[in-house]
N, C-alpha and C positions, 0 to 999 in steps of 0.2 A: 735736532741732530740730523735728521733727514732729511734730504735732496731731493729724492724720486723713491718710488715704489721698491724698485731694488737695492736703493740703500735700506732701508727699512727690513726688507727680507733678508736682507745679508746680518744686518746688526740683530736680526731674533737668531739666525743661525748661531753668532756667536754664544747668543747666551743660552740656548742648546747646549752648545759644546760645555759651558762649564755645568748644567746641571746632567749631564751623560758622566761627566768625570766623576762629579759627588758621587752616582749612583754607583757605577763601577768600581768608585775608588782608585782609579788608574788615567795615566794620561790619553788626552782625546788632543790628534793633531787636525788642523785644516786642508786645504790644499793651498799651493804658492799664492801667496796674495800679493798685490802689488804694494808699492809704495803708501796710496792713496788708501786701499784696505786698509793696509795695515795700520795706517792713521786713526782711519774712523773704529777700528775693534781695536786698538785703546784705548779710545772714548768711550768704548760700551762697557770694558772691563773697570777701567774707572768709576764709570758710573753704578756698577752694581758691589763698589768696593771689592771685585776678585783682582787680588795681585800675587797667585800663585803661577805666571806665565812668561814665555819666553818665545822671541821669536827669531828663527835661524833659519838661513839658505844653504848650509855647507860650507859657508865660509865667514869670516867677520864683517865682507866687505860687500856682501852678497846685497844685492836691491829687491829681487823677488824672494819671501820668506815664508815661510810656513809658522803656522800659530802653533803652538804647544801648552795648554791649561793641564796644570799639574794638582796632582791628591798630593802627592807627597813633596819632596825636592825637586826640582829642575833638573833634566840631567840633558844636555844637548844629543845625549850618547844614543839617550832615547829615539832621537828624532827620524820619523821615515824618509830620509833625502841620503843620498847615493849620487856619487859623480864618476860620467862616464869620460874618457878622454879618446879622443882620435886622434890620429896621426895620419899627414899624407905630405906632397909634396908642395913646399910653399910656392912655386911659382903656378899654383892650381888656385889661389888668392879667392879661397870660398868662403861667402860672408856670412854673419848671421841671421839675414832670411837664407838664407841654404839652408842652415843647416833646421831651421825652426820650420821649414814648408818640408822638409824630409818629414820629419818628426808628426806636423800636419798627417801629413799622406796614408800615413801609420795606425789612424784612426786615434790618434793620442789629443788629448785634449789640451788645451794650452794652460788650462792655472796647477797643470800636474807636472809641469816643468819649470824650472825656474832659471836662475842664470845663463846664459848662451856666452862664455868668455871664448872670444875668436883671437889668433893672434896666427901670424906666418908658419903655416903648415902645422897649426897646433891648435886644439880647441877643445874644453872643457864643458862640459853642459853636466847640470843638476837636476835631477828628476825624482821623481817620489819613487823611492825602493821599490817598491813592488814592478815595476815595468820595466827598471834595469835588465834584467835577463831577457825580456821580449826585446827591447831595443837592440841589444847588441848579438843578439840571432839575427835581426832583420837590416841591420845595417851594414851595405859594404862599398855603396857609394853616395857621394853628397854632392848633387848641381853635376854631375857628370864624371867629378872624379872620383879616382877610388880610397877609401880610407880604412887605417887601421888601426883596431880596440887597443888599446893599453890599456897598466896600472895607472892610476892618475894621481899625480903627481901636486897632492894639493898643500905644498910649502913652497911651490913657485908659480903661481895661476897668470894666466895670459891677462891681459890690462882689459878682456873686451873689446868694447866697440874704440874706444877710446875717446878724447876727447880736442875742442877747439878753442884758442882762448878770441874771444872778439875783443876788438877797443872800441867804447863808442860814447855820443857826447848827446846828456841827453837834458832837457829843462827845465827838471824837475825829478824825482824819485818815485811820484806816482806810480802806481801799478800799471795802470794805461798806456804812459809815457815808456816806458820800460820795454813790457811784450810789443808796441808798438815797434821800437830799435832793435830788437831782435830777430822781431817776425818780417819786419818792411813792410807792414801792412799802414794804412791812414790811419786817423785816432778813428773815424767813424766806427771801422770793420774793427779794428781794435776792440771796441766800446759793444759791440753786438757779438763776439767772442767770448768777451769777457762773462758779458749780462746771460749768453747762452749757455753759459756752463762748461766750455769746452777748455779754459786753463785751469789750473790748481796755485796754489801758490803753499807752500811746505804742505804738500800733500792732500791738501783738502780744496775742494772747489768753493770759490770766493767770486761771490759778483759786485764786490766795492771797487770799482775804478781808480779810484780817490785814494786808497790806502797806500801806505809808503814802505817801499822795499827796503831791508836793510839788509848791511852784510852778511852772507853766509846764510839768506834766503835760497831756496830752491822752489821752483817753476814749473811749470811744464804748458805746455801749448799743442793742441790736437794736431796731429799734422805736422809738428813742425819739431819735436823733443823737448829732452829737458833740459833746462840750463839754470843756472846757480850765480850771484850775483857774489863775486868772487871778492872785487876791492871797491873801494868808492876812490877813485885817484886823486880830487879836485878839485877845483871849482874855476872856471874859466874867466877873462876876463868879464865875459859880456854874462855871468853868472850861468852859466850852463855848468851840469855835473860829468865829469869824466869818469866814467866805469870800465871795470873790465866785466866780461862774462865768461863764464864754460858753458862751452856749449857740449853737452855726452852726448855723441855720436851715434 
């Protein structure tokens, strides 16, 4: 199940957390995990048969999430995560490093924040309760402009970063072949990417080359984001595969 040293550390924290709940008898939350976490600590909860758990960012749609190992029921109501919303003027077009190098500067830590949704003169961020109230004492401008606290408004959330659909024509479905068409990189650098640990493929790091993407897989590539192999279109004449990708922004 381990990768590196700090997979390892991470996956004993998990199971930490659920023998802290047993003893307290009360829910024990994590901090925002990513995608990738969140993958491998449900492998570890699996693996120790706990399926008393749930994992939520503030919203359903939410990618950075926080873990929740329960004594009793699941209650989302439970969870320490709070969203703050700002308001400024859209033609101030402040991005999500703005608003995440603020946050930086704050001495706040990054896996204690989770979503950054940006959208024209509007943007929602998620943070673990407890630092709600410091952030929004400390916040009143973001990359130079100025912004303002609201109620947040979370039955209509900004889309985020958004996303890009690529078309592209590839000779195979391999792994390799794939992050290759996406990144623009040669099979070589591809191939030493891959074997280095730097992509994931649904969330977990894979160094098979060889292995074959299918629809409604998701990616990611260091340096370059995440993308999701959306459709397979086709097949060409000369047998090459026509895909479309997303790429999230």
């Amino acid at each position: 199940m381990f990768t590196s040293d700090n997979d390892e550390l991470f996956c004993s924290k998990i199971e930490d957390m659920t023998s802290l709940c047993f003893t307290r008898q009360k829910p024990v939350f994590s901090q925002f995990l990513t995608e990738s976490q969140q993958a491998l600590a449900q492998k570890v909860l699996q693996s120790i048969y706990f399926e008393n758990y749930v994992f939520f960012g503030g919203s359903e749609s939410s990618e950075r999430k926080v873990l929740g190992v329960f004594y009793d029921e699941p209650e989302r109501s439970a969870f320490p995560v709070s969203a703050i919303e700002f308001k400024y003027r859209p033609c101030d077009k402040l991005t999500h490093r703005d608003f995440l190098g603020t946050l930086m500067s704050l001495g706040i830590e990054r896996d204690t924040v989770g979503d950054i949704l940006v959208d024209n003169g509007r943007t929602v961020v998620f943070v673990k309760s407890e630092l709600k109230d410091y952030i929004e004492s400390q916040i009143f401008k973001i990359g130079g402009a100025g912004v303002k606290i609201v109620q947040p408004n979370l039955n209509s959330l900004p889309q985020g970063r958004g996303t890009e659909e690529m078309s592209l024509t590839v000779s195979s479905l391999r792994y390799d072949n794939i992050v290759a068409a996406v990144s623009g990189l040669s099979r070589d650098k591809t191939a030493k990417l891959i074997l280095s640990g730097e992509t994931t493929l649904n969330f977990a790091v894979t160094q098979n080359v060889s292995c074959t993407v299918k629809e409604g897989d998701t990616f990611t590539i260091r340096g370059k984001g995440k993308f999701k192999l959306d459709k397979i279109l086709g097949v060409t004449k000369k047998g090459r595969h026509k895909i479309s990708v997303i790429h999230f922004r």
